[in-house]
C-alpha positions in Angstrom: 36.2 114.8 90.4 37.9 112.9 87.8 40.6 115.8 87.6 41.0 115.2 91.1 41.3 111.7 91.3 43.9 111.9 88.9 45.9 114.2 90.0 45.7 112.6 93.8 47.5 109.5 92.1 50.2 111.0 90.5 51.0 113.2 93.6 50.7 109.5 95.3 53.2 108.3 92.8 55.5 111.0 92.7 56.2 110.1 97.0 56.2 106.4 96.3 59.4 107.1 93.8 60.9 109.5 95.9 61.0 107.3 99.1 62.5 104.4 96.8 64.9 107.1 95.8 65.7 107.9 99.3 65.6 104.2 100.6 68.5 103.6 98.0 70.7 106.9 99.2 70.6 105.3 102.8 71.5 101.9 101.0 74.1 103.4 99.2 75.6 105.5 101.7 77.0 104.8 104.9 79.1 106.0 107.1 79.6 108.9 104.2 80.7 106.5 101.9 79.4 105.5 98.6 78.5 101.7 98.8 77.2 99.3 95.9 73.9 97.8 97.3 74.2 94.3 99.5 73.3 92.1 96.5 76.3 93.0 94.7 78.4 92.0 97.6 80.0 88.7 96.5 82.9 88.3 98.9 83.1 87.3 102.4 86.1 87.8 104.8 86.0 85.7 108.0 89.1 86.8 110.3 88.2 87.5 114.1 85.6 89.4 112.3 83.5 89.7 109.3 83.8 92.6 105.7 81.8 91.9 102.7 82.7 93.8 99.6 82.4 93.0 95.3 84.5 91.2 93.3 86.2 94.7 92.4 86.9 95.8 96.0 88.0 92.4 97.0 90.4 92.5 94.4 91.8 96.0 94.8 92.8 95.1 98.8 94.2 91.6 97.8 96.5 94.0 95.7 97.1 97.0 98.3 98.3 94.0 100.9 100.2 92.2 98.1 102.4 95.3 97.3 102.4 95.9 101.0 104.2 92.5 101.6 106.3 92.8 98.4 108.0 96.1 99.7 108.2 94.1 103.4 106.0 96.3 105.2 104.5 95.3 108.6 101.2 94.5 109.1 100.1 97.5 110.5 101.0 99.3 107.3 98.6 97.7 105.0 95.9 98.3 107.7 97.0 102.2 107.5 96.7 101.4 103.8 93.4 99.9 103.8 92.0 102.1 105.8 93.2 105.0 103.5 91.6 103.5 100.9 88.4 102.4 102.0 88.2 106.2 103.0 89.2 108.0 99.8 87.9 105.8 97.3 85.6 103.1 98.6 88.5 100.6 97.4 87.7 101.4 93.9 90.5 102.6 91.4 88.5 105.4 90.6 89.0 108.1 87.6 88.3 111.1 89.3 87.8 112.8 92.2 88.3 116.0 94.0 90.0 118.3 91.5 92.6 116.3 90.3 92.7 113.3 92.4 92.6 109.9 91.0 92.7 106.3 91.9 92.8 103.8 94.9 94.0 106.6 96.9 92.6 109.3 95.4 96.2 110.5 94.6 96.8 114.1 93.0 99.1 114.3 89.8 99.6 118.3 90.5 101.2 117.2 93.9 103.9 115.0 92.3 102.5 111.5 93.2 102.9 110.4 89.5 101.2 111.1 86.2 97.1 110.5 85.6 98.2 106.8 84.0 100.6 105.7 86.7 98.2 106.5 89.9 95.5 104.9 87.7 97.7 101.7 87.9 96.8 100.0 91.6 100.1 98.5 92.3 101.9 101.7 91.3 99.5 104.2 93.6 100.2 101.7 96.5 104.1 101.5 96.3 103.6 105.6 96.5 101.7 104.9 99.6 104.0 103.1 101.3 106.7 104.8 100.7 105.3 107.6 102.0 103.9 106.6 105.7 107.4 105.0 105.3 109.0 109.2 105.4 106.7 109.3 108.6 108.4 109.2 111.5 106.9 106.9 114.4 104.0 105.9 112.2 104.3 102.7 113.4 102.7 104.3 117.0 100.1 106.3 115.2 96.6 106.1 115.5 95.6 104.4 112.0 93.9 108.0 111.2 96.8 110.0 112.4 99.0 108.0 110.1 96.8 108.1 107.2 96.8 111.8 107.8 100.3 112.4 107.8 100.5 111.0 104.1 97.1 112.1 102.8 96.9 115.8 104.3 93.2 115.3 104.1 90.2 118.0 105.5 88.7 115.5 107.2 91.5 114.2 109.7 89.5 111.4 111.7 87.8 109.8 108.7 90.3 107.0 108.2 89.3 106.0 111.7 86.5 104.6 111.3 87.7 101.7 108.6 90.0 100.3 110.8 88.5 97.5 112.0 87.0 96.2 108.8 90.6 97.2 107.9 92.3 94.8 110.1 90.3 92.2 109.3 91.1 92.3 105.6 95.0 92.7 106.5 94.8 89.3 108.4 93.2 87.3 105.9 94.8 88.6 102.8 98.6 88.1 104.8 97.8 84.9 105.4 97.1 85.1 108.9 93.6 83.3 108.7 93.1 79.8 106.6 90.3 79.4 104.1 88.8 83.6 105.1 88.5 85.1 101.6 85.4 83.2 99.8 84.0 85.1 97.0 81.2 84.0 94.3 82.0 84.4 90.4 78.9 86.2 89.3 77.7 85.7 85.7 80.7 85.2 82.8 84.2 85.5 84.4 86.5 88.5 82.4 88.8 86.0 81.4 89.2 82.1 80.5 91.6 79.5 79.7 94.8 80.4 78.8 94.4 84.0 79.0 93.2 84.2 82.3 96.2 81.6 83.3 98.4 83.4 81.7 97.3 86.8 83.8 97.6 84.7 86.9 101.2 83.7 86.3 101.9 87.7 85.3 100.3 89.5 88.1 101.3 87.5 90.9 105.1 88.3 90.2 103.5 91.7 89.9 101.8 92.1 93.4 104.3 89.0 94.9 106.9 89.3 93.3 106.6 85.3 93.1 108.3 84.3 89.3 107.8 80.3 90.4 103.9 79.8 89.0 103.8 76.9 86.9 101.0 77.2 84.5 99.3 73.3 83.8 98.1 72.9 80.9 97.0 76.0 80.1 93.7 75.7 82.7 95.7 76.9 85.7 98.9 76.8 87.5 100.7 75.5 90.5 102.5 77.5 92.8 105.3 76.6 95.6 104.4 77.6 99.3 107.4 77.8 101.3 105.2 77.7 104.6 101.7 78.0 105.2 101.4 81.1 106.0 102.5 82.3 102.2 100.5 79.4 100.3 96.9 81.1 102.2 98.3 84.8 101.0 98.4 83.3 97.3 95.3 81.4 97.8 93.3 84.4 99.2 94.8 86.6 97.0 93.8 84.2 93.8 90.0 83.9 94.8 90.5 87.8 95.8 91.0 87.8 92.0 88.9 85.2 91.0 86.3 87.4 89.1 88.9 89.2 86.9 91.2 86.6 86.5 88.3 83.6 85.8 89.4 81.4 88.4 87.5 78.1 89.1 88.9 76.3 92.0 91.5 76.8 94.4 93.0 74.1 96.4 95.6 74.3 100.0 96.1 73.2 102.9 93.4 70.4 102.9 90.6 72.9 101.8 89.3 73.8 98.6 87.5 76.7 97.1 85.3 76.5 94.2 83.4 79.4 92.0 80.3 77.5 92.2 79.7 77.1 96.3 81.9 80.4 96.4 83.6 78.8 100.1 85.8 76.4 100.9 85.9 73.0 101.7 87.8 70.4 102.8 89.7 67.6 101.1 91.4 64.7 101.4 94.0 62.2 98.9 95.9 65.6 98.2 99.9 64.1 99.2 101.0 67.8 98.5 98.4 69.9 100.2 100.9 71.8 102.4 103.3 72.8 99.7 101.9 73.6 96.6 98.7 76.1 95.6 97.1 75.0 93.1 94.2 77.0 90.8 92.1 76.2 88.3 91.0 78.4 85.6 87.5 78.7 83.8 88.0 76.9 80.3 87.5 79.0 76.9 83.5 78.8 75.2 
């Protein structure tokens, strides 16, 4: 009986494991696509509709719409972008993938779109991107997934179809469409800090901006010139986009503040240059 009992329990066991297991596929997975589970979600885009992603996806589209910008594509390219990306990779800059694809766009060295190290780099597999849909003739009056298509050449045709929405949401945020959208939490220690992590600021917004005006102040952040307010929200969202990697603090413009500790934004008042100047903070060093 004994024998029995026992053997009833582990048989017990054994389904109570396996429906966890399959209660985390269906977390994981939706839509197809390979998801981190809600809890790790720390960002938040509001922008005539609502995407939550981590600090590492959040980061990878402030860069895909920053190149975007940079190389003066329209809007509707960085959706097509986006889109392409949320689809191939999940918006992770990944380091493998169907036979030799790699990266943000899952990008194949043998099919000339760059060496293993340069489609690793995110700002260098996006600048591919774009010029490619830019070859496409009429992509502009594509279907996002028929215009994705024409660049990727992918088996499954219709697939980038289904991220447009949370695809144009992103895309008006991140170009500054949208004030105060992009609020992220800074989960546990920040990558960088203090002078290293304002220094990285300065250097990779000239890299995804192309903007060589960032001031840094006194080593704990930096100040950057908005010509209109339009460009000073596609800095700010791009720098709490970042804000994880990058250690940033607090982010101040256009009478609203973020912070890393509420993770949203705020407003303010007694700021004389709210409307010109962005203005982040960085976490300090120890």
């Amino acid at each position: 009986m004994r024998v029995r009992t026992r053997t009833v329990v582990a048989g017990g066991v054994v389904l109570v494991l396996l429906a966890v297991v399959g209660v985390l596929v269906l977390v994981r997975r939706i839509g197809g696509e390979l998801r981190l589970p809600l809890a790790s979600r720390t960002c938040t885009v509001q922008a005539d509709g609502r995407v939550v992603l981590d600090a590492d996806q959040m980061a990878n589209a402030a860069t895909i719409a920053a190149i975007g910008a940079q190389q003066g594509m329209p809007e509707r390219a960085v959706v097509v972008a986006l889109a392409t990306a949320y689809q191939e990779s999940g918006l992770r800059n990944l380091p493998d993938g169907d036979r030799d694809s790699l990266g943000l766009f899952q990008q194949r060295p043998s099919q000339g779109w760059g060496t293993p190290q340069e489609i690793r780099d995110p700002r260098y597999a996006a600048r591919r991107f774009y010029t490619a849909l830019k070859k496409v003739r009429g992509w502009e009056r594509m279907r996002i997934t028929d215009a994705a298509q024409r660049v990727q050449r992918s088996a499954f045709p219709e697939a980038y179809q289904k991220w447009a929405d949370e695809s144009e949401v992103l895309s008006r945020a991140l170009l500054g469409d949208v004030t105060g959208a992009v609020a992220c939490t800074v989960a546990g220690n920040p990558v960088m800090r203090g002078e290293a992590a304002a220094a990285a600021l300065t250097r990779n917004l000239a890299l995804d901006w192309g903007v060589a005006g960032a001031v840094p102040a006194e080593l704990t952040g930096l100040t950057l010139a908005a010509s209109d307010q339009r460009n000073g929200w596609r800095y700010a969202h791009w720098l709490v986009s970042h804000a994880q990697d990058h250690g940033v603090k607090r982010v101040r413009f256009g009478g609203l503040e973020w912070t890393a500790r509420d993770g949203g934004w705020s407003e303010v008042t007694g700021d004389p240059q709210a409307g010109d100047r962005v203005v982040a903070e960085v976490f300090a060093d120890g």
